[in-house]
Residue, then its C-alpha position, 0 to 999 in steps of 0.5 A: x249949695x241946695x241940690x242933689x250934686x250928680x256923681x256920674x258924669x255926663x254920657x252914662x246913657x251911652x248905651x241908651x242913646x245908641x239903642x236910641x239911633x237903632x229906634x230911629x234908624x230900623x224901625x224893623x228893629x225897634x221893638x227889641x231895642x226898646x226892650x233893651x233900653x229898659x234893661x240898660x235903664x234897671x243896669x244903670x240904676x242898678x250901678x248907683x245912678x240917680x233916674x234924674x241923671x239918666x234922663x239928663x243923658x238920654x236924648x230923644x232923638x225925635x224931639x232932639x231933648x232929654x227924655x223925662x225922668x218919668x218915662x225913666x221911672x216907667x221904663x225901669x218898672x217895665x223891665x222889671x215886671x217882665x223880670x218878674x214875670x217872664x211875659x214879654x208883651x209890645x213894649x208900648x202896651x206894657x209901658x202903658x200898664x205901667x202908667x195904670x191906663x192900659x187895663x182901664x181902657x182894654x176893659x172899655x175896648x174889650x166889651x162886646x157888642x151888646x146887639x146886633x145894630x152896635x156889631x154893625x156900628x163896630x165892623x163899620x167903625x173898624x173899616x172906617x178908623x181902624x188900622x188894617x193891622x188891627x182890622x187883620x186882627x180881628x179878622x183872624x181871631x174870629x175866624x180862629x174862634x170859629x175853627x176852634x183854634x184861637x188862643x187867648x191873648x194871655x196864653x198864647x204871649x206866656x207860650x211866646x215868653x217860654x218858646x224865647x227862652x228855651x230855644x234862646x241857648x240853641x239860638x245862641x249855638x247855632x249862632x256862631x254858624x249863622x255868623x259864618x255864613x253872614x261873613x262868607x255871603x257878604x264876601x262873595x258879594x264884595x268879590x262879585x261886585x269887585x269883578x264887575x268893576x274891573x269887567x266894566x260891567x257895572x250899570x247905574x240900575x245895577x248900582x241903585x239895587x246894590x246900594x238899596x240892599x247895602x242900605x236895609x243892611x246898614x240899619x241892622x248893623x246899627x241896631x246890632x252895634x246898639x244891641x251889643x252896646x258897641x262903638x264904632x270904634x270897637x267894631x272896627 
């Protein structure tokens, strides 16, 4: 029988899938979320699986179809080159330099205007087309430029990087702390919420407030659970 036989079996993008629903769920936490699929992709291959398999699990949940092995490819070169380097970017810009595009159209982009009627076509450009977080961006760096406080793109991400991993074992520390408080806070929550059921007191407005919180923190345990690579059923 022709063809390469799959010696995984079906489910080993579990993690990826998860991260997957994170992306969906809180947008908020996304961007960390696809850096760690990128991760899990490198783990996986790591483990001996083929890109073809992990693509074949690995389900767009926009699409509701299998991501291309492609994008597997890309995403594995993504986390590898922030392995090499220690320079975390957006993830969609790095992805895009792993495809080979990002440099040849950030070099068309970043030409500056050459006259003062193509710097007028351009503020007119960004007002007219531009995002508000692009058109802020702009913005500011000028006026930074102008201060004599702006710092190029390049630096100012390596800054980042190195920040990230210096502060990451006090981050870590401190984060047993942080976690009792979270648990302490959400029990006087439960507790209060407990007496005004029991006192009557509870109003549908109050409810629909409670409820819209209860919300935003349901999505960052969604985002958590997948960053941790944890089951519902390992949760509880």
């Amino acid at each position: 029988m022709s063809g390469s036989k799959r010696t995984t079996p079906s489910g080993g993008a579990g993690k990826l899938n998860r991260l997957e629903q994170a992306i969906i769920a809180a947008e908020d936490g996304a961007e960390d979320a696809r850096w760690a699929q990128a991760e899990e992709v490198v783990r996986l291959i790591g483990e001996g699986q083929s890109q073809g398999d992990i693509a074949a699990d690995w389900i767009n949940l926009r699409t509701g179809k299998p991501y291309s092995q492609s994008h597997v490819k890309l995403c594995a070169k993504v986390w590898r080159e922030y392995e090499r380097t220690q320079i975390r970017n957006w993830f969609v810009d790095a992805y895009e330099a792993a495809k080979g595009s990002t440099t040849r159209v950030e070099h068309n982009e970043a030409q500056p205007p050459a006259s003062e009627e193509t710097a007028e076509r351009l503020v007119q450009n960004l007002l007219d087309k531009a995002p508000d977080t692009v058109v802020d961006t702009v913005y500011h760096g000028l006026k930074l430029a102008r201060q004599g406080k702006y710092t190029p793109p390049a630096e100012r991400k390596a800054r980042e990087a190195k920040g990230r991993v210096t502060l990451k074992p006090l981050r870590q520390a401190v984060a047993a702390f942080t976690a009792m408080g979270v648990v302490g806070s959400i029990q006087d929550a439960t507790e209060e919420l407990r007496e005004m059921i029991g006192d009557e007191a509870l109003t549908e407005e109050n409810f629909r407030q409670i409820e819209e919180v209860n919300a935003e923190w349901q999505q960052e345990l969604v985002v958590a659970r997948a960053m941790l690579g944890m089951d519902d059923e390992e949760i509880r």
